[in-house]
KOLDO-912007 format. One record per atom (N, C-alpha, C): residue in one letter; x, y, z. Coordinates in steps of 0.05 Angstrom, whole numbers, plus 5000, padded with zeros to 4 digits. Atoms other than C-alpha are relative to their C-alpha. Example, Ala and Ser with C-alpha at 12.3 -4.5 7.8 and 13.67 -1.06 7.14 Angstrom:
a501849765000
a524649105156
a501850245000
s498449764999
s527349795143
s498550225014
***
This chain:
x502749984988
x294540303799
x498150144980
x502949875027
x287840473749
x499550245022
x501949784991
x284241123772
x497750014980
x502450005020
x277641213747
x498650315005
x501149755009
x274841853736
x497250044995
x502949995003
x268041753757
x498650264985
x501749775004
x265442473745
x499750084974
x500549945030
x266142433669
x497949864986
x502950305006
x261441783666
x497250075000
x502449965002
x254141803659
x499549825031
x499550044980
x252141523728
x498049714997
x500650185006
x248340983695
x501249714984
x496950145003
x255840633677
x501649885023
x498350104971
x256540513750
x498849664999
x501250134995
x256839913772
x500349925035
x499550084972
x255639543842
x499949775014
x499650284979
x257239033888
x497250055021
x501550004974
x251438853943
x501549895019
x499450294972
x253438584016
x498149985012
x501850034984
x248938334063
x501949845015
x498650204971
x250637994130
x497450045022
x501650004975
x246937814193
x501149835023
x498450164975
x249937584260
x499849745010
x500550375011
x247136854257
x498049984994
x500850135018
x243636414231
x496950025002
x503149955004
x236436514262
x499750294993
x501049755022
x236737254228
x500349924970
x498550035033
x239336944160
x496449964987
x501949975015
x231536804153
x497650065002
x503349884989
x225837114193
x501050304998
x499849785001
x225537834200
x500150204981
x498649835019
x226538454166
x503250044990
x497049975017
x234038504167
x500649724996
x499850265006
x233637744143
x502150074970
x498249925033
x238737744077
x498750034989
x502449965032
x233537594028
x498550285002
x501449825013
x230038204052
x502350304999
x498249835011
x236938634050
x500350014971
x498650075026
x238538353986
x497350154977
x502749945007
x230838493963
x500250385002
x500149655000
x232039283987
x502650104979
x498249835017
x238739413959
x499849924965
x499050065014
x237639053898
x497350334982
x501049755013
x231539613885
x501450225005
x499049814996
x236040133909
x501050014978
x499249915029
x240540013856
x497949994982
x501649985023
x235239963808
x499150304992
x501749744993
x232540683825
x502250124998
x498549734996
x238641043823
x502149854971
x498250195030
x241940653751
x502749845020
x497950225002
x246640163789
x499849754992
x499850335006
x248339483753
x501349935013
x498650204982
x249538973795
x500649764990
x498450335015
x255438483779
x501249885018
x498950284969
x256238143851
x498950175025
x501950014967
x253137993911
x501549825019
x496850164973
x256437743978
x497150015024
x500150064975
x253437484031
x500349845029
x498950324974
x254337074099
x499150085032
x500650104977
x253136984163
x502150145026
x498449964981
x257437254221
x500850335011
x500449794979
x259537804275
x501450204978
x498249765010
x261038514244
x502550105012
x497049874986
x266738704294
x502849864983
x497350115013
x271938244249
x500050004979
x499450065032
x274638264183
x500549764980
x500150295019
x275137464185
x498250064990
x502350115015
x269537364142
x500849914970
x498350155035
x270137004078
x499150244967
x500949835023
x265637434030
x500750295012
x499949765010
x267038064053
x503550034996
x497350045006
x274837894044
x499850024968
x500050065029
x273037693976
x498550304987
x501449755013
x269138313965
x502150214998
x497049825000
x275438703986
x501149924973
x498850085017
x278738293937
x499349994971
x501649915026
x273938363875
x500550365001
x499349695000
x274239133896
x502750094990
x496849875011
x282039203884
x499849844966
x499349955028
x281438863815
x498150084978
x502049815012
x276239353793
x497449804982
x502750085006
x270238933782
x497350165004
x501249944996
x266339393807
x500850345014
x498949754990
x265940173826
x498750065025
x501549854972
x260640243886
x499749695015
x500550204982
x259239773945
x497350135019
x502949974997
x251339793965
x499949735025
x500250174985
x249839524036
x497850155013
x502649905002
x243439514061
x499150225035
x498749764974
x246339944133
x502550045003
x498249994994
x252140244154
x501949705016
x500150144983
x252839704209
x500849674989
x499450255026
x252739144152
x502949895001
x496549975003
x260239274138
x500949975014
x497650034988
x263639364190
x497850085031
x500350004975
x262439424272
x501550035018
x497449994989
x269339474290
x501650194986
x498549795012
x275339884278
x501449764974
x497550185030
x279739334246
x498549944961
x501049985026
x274239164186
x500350234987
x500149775006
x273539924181
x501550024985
x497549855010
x280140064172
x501049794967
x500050265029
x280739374119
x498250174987
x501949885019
x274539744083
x501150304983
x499949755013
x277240434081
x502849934985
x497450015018
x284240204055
x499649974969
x500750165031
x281139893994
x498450294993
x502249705015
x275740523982
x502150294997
x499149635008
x280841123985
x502749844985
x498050135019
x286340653936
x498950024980
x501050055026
x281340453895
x498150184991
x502449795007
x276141023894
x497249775000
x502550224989
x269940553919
x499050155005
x502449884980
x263940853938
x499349915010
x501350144972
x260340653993
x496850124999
x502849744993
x252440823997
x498849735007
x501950214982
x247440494045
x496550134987
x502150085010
x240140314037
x498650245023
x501349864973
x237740594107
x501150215018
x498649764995
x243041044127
x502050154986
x497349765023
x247641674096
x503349855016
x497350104995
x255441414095
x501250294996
x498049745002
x259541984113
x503249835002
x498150214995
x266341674094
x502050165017
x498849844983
x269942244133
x499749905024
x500050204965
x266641914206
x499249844995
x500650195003
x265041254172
x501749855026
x497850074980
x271740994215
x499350045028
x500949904972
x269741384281
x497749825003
x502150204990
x262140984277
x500949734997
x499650244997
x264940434265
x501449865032
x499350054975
x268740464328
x498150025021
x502049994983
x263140704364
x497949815003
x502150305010
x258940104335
x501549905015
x499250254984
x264039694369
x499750045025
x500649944976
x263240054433
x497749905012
x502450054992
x256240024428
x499549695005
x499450305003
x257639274415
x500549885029
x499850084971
x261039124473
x498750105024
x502750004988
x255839454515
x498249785010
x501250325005
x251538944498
x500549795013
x498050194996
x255538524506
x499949965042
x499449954977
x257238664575
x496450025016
x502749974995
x249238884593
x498949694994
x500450335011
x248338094557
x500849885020
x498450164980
x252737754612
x498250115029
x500750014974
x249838184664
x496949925005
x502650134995
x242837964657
x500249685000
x500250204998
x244437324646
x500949815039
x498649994968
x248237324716
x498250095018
x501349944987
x242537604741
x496849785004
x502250234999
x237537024712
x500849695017
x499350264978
x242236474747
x500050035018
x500349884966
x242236814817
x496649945005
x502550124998
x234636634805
x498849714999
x499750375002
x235835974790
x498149804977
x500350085026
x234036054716
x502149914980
x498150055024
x237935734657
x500650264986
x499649685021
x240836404621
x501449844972
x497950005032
x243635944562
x497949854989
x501550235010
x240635504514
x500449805002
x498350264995
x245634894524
x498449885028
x499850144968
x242934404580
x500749755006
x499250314996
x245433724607
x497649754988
x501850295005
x242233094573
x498549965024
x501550024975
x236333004618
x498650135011
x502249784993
x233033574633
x499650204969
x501549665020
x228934134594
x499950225012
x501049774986
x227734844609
x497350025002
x503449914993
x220534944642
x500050334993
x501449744999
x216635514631
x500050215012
x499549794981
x218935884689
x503350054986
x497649904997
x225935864658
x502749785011
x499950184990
x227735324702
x500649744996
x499450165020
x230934694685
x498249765020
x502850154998
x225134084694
x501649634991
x498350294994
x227533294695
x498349944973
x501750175027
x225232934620
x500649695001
x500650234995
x223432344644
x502449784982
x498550375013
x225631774578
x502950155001
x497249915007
x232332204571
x501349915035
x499350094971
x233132154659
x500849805000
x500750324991
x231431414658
x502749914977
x497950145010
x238231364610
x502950085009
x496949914976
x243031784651
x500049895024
x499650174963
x241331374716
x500749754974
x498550165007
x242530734667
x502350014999
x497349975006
x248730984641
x502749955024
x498449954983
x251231084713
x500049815023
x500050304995
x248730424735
x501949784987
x498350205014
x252330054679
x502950105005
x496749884997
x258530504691
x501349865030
x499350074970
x258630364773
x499649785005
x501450184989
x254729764784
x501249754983
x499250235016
x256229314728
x502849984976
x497849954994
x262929514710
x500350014964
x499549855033
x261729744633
x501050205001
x497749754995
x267130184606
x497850124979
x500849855015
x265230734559
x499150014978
x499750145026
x265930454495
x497549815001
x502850175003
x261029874501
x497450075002
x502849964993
x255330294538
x499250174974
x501349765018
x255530844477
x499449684978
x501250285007
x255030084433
x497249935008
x503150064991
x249029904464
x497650244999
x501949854993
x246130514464
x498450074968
x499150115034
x248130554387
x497849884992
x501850325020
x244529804369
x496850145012
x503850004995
x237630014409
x499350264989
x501349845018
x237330674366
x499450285021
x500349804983
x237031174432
x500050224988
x500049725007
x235431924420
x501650135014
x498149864988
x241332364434
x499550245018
x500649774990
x236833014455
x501650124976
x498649825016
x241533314392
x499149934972
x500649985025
x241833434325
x500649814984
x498850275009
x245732844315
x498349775000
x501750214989
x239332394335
x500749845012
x499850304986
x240931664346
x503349945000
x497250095002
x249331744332
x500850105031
x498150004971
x252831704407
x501250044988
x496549945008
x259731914410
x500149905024
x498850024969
x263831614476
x500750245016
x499049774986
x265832324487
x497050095007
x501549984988
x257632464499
x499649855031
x500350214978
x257031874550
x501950155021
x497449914983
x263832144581
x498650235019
x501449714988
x261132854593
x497549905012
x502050104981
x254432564627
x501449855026
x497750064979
x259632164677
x500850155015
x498249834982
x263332754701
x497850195001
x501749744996
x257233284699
x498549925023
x500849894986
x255733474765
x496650055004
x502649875004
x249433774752
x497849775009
x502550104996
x245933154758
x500549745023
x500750044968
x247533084836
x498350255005
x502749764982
x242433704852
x501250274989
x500049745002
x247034274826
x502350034973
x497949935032
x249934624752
x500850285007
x499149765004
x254435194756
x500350194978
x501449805035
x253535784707
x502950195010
x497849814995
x260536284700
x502049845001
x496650054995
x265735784704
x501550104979
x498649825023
x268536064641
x499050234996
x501249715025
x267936674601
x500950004967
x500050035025
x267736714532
x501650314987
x498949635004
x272237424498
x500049894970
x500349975026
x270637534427
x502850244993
x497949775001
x277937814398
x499949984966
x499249815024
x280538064329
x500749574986
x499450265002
x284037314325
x497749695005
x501850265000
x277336844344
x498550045034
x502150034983
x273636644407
x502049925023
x499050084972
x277636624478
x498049835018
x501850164983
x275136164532
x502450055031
x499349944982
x277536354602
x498649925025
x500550084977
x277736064663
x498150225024
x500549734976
x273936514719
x500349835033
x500050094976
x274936454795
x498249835010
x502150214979
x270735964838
x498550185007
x502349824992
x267536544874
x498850104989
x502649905019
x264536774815
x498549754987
x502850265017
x260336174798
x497850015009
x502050024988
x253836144806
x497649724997
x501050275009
x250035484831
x497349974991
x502150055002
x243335314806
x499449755001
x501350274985
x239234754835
x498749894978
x500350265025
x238034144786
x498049725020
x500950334988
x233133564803
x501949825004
x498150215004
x237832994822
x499649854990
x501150255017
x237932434782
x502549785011
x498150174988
x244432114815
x500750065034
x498949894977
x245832074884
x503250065004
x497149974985
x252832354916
x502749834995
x497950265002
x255631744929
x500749844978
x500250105021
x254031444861
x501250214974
x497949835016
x258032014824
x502750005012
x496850014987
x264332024865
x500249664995
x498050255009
x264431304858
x501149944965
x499850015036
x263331404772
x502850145000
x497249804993
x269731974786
x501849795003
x497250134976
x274331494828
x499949714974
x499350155020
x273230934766
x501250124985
x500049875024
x273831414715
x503650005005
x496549975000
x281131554748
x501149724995
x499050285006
x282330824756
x500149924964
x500550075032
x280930734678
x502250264987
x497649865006
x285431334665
x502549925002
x497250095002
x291131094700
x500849714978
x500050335012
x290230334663
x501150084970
x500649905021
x289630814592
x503750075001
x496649934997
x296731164619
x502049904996
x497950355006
x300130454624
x499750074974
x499850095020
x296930324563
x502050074982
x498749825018
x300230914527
x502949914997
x497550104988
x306030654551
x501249664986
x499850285009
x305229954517
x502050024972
x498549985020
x309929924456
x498449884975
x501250075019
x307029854394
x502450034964
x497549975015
x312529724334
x498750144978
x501450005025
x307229934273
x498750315018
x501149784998
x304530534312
x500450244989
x499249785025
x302831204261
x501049834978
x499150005029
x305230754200
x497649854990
x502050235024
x298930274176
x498150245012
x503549845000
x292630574156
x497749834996
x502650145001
x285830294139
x499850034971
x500049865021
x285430324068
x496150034987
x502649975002
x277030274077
x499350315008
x501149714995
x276030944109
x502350265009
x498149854997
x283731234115
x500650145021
x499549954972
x284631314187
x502549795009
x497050114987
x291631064224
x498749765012
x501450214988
x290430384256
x501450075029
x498449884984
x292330554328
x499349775023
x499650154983
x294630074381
x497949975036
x502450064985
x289229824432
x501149725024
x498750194986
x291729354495
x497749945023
x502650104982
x287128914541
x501650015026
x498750114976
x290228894610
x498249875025
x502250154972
x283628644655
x498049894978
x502750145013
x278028234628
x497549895034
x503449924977
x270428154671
x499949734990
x502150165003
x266927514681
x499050045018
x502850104975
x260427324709
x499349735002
x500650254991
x259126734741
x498049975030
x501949994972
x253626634787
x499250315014
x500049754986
x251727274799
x501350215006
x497049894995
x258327554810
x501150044977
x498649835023
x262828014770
x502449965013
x497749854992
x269627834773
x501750124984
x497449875019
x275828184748
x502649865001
x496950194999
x282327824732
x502950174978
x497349835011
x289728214708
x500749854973
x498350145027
x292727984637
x502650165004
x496850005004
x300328044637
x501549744988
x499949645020
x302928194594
x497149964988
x501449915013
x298028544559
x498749824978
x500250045030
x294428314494
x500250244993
x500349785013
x295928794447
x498750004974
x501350055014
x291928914382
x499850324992
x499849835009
x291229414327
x497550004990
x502749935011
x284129774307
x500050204991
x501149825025
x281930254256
x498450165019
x500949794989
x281530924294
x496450114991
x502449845002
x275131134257
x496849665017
x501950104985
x272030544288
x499849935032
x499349954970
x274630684355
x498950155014
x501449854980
x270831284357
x497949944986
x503350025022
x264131024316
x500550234986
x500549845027
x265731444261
x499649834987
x500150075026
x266030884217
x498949655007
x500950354987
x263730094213
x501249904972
x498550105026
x269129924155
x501549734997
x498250195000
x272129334183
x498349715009
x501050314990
x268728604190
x500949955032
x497850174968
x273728374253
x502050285002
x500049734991
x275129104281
x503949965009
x497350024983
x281728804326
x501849834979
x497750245018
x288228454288
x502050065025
x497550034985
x293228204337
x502350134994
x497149824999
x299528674342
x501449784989
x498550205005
x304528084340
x499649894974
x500950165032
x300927794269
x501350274988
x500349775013
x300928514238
x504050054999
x497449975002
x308028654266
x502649814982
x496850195015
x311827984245
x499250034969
x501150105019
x307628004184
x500950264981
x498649725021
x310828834156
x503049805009
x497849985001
x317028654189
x501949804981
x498950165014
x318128024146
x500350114972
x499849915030
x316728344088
x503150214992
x497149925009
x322528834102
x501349985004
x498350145004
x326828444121
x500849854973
x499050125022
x326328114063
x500350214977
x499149795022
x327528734024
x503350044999
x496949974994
x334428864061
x501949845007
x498550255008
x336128144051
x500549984965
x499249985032
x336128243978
x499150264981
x501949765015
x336128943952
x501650074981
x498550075020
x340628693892
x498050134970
x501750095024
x334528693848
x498450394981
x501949775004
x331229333864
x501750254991
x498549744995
x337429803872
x500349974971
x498950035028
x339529543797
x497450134984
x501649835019
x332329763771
x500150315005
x499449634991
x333230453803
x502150114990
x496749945011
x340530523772
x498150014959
x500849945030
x336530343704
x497450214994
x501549714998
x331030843719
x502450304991
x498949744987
x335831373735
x501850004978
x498449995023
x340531183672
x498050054978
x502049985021
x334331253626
x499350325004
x501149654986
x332731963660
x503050094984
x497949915004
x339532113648
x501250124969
x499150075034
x340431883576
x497150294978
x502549755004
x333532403562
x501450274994
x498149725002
x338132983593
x501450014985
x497750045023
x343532803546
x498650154975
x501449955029
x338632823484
x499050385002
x501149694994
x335233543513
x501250185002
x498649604997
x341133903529
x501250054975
x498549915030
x343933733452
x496650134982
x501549915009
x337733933429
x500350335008
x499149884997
x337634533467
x502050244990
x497049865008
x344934823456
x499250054969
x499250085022
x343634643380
x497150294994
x501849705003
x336235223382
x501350215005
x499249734988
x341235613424
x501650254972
x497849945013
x346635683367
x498250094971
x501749765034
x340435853306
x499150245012
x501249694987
x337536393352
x502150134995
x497649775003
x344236743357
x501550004973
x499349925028
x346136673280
x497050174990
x503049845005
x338036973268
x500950255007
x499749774985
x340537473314
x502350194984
x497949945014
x347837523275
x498550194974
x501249935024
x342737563212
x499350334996
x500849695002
x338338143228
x502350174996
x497849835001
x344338523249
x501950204979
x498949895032
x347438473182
x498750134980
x500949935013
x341638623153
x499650335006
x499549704991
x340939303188
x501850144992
x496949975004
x348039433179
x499550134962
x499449915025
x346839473105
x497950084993
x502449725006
x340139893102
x497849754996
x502550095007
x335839333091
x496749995016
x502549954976
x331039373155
x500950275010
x499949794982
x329339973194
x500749995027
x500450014966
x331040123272
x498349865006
x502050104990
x324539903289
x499749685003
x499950275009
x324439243252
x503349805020
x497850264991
x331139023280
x499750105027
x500749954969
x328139253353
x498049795007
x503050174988
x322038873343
x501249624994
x499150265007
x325938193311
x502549915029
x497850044970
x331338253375
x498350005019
x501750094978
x326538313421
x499149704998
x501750285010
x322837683396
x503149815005
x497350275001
x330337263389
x500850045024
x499049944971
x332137553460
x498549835025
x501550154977
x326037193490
x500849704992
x498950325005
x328136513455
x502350045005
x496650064990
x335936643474
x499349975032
x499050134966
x334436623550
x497849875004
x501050295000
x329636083537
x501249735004
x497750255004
x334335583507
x501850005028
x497950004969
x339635883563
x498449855027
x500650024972
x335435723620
x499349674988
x501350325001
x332735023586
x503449865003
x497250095000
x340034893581
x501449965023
x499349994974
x341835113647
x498949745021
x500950124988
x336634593674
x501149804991
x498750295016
x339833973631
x501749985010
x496850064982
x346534103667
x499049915029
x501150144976
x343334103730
x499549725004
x501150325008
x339333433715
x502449875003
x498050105002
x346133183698
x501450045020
x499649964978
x348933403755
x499649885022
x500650154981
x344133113799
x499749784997
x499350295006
x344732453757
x502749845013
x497350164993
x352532363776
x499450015034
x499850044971
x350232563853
x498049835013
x501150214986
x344632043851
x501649675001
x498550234997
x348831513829
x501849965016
x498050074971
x353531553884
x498249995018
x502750074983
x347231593925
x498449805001
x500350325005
x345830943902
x502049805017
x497950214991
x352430673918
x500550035030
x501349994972
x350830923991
x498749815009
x502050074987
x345330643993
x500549705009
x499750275004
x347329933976
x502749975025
x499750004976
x352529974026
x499649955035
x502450004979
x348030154079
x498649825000
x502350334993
x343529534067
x501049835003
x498250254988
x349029104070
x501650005032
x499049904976
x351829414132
x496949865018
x502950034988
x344129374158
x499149685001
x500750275003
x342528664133
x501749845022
x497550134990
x349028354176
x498349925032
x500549954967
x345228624245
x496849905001
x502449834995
x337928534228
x498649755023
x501050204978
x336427884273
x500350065029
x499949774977
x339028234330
x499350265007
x501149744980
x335328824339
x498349875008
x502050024983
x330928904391
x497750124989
x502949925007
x322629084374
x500850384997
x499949715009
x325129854385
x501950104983
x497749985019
x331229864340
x497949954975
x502150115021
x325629514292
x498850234990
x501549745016
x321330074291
x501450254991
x498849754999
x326730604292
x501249974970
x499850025033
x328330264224
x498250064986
x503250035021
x321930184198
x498950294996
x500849745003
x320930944210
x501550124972
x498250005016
x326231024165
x499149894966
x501050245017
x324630544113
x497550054986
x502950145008
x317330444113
x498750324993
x502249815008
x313430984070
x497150045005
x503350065002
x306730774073
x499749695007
x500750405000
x303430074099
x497350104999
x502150034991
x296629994095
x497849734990
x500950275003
x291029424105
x498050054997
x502550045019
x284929314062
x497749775035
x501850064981
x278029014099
x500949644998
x500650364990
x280528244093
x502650045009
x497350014992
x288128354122
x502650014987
x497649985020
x292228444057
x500750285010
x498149814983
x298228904079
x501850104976
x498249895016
x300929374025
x501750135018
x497349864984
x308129644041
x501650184973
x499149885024
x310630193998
x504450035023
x498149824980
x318730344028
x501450164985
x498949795014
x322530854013
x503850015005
x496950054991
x330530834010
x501150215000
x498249674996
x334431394041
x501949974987
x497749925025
x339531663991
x502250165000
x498349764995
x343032214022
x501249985040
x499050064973
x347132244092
x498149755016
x502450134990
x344131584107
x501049925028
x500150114966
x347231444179
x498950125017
x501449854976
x345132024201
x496650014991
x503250024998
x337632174172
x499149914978
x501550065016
x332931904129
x498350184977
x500649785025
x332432504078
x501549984984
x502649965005
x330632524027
x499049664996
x500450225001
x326231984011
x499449924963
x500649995033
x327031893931
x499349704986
x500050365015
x325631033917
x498449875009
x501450074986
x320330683935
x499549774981
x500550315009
x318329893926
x497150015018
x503750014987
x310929723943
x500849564992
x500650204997
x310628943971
x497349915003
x502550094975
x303828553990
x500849715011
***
């Protein structure tokens, strides 16, 4: 560990780190304790008192925790002495809790850190104690924060900023109906009840005409927005405030359930009647259970093909009802079995629009890998023999490396013989044959260890080649049965087997597989061989 010995220095040899922080993001740039104007005070502080400053840290987030990224890293610049003082523009800056505290003072009484603030004296003796007390005072707050807000919803004001698509907060506090945003949550819940659109299509439509979200996101829907307008309550006449609680710990952000009796209701314009939400509910289940089946549908390629447009899993999608209209009338009619069909997750949830023809029939996709490996473990004559000449070419390398090797090993230790002799008969000093052995000692367990690895190599050459002759075994054993398995035997191979598949935007189907090498009846580790078909 360095010690530094400030008190012999001129005090214009110091140098210092700045921090700044602010608890979010609307202090990061109005105000006085805004960063820029921390960063603006301490950076004249040090100027006025000779500190050079060779790093600055700042960010965004709550003082009670020591997550933070820059002041981690500031810890971490501090232990490898980049710097001798740490300049923050308040006590309060640093730390607000015990745990940072204690992270701060570990590093300042190891490394001899100073600590000096802009606006207040650092006593590092009760730095620790205010810090705890900061957190006290914290949670205060905290607690005095919740109870006003508990006291603005018993009035039958909004106490948050968050409010349901559809309304604004009025002027009193009060949440107020916004008309064009209303007039798309009664659609939504028309097309959901009335005309028997699922979820997916209405956020589609809502999508193509360009709708404003009310968010930051503008005109991008998600199905999980649409969803949450469906099940929210709030817009039959009433939004509850307290169903959770929120606990800020050491580890992140808790979310906790609270009792029913502590909720409190506030009255919402209606925009849906009663009956027209319990019936959106009682689909919503009906479309759950249908989803449940679905899950339930077998899919032989499921988790192995990807998209190779935007690198998302292609994930199995099954129709079991289809809608017509005829005359006025909506009917519904059962498919059994299922169609099944495989789509490009990122355009399942509009993340992405990568694919021309979004759906590819399961059954095409499926016969269309499984032929391919079938036809691998109908003839894997071709491949196993190039893997044998891989693995003999690797081999024949080790050979050459470990005579090389052995052959440095055996001049180092005559070099070594040399000196020796030379010592021996007065010609070098102690020193000289200390400083020439040292030096041949680092090339003797060089060679040794390069040597040591060449046997190995060799080693694991004679135990791949019998891991070869496994293997080939195994595919002939495998090949005998493969017309008779059943679709889940199929995939339980193909797990096995299949490394990688994936399908480009016109339906070309790369297949990389991989041939297990080692205990292959029982698992498919490791996976060391791989053939790429299209």
């Amino acid at each position: 560990m360095r010690r530094r010995t400030r008190h012999s220095l001129p005090e214009s040899t110091f140098t210092a780190a700045i921090y700044a922080r602010v608890s979010d993001k609307s202090q990061a740039e109005d105000g006085k304790t805004s960063i820029a104007e921390q960063i603006a005070d301490m950076e004249a502080y040090c100027e006025r008192n000779g500190l050079t400053v060779v790093a600055r840290y700042q960010e965004v987030g709550q003082g009670w925790t020591k997550k933070r990224p820059e002041f981690q890293r500031m810890l971490a610049d501090a232990k490898s002495g980049r710097f001798d003082t740490i300049v923050c523009w308040k006590s309060d800056r640093l730390s607000r809790g015990m745990y940072p505290a204690a992270a701060l003072m570990e590093v300042v009484e190891a490394y001899q850190i100073a600590i000096r603030s802009v606006m207040d004296a650092v006593d590092m003796k009760t730095f620790g104690l205010m810090a705890a007390i900061g957190k006290i005072e914290l949670d205060n707050f905290r607690e005095r924060a919740s109870m006003g807000k508990r006291g603005a919803a018993k009035q039958g004001r909004i106490p948050i900023s968050g409010i349901p698509y559809g309304y604004r907060i009025g002027s009193d506090g009060k949440p107020e109906v916004a008309d064009a945003e209303a007039e798309i949550v009664q659609r939504i819940y028309r097309q959901y009840v009335d005309e028997g659109l699922g979820i997916q299509p209405i956020t589609r439509q809502l999508m193509a005409e360009e709708i404003p979200t009310g968010k930051p996101t503008g005109k991008k829907w998600y199905e999980s927005q649409v969803n949450r307008i469906l099940k929210n309550h709030a817009y039959t006449g009433t939004w509850w405030y307290g169903k959770t609680r929120n606990v800020s710990t050491e580890d992140g952000r808790r979310i906790y359930d609270q009792p029913q009796d502590e909720w409190i209701a506030i009255p919402f314009p209606p925009l849906v009647d009663e009956t027209t939400w319990e019936r959106a509910q009682e689909i919503k289940r009906q479309r759950m259970s249908w989803a449940k089946r679905n899950t339930r549908t077998f899919y032989m390629l499921q988790g192995l093909v990807i998209c190779t447009e935007c690198g998302k899993l292609m994930t199995g999608r099954a129709t079991r009802q289809n809608s017509v209209r005829k005359n006025g009338k909506l009917y519904h009619y059962v498919i059994d079995p299922p169609r099944r069909y495989y789509k490009c997750y990122g355009m399942f949830t509009g993340e992405t629009n990568c694919r021309e023809h979004p759906f590819i029939r399961a059954e095409k996709l499926e016969d269309l890998v499984w032929s391919e490996v079938r036809g691998f473990l109908s003839e894997p004559g071709l491949l196993l023999r190039g893997i044998d000449s891989l693995r003999g070419q690797e081999d024949e390398r080790a050979v050459e490396g470990l005579a090389r090797a052995e052959k440095a090993l055996s001049a180092a230790q005559e070099e070594e013989d040399r000196a020796i002799r030379l010592y021996v008969a007065g010609k070098i000093t102690d020193s000289q044959l200390d400083r020439q052995r040292r030096f041949i000692t680092e090339r003797l367990e060089h060679y040794q260890s390069t040597i040591d690895d060449y046997r190995a190599q060799a080693a694991a050459g004679a135990e791949r080649r019998a891991q070869i002759n496994m293997a080939i075994d195994w595919l002939k054993r495998m090949r005998r049965g493969l017309d008779a398995l059943t679709p889940e035997e199929r995939r339980e191979l193909l797990l096995v087997l299949v490394e990688r598949a994936t399908i480009d935007r016109n339906n070309n189907v790369d297949i990389t597989v991989a041939i297990p090498t080692q205990e292959l009846v029982v698992t498919a580790e490791p996976r060391s061989s791989c053939w790429s078909a299209r």
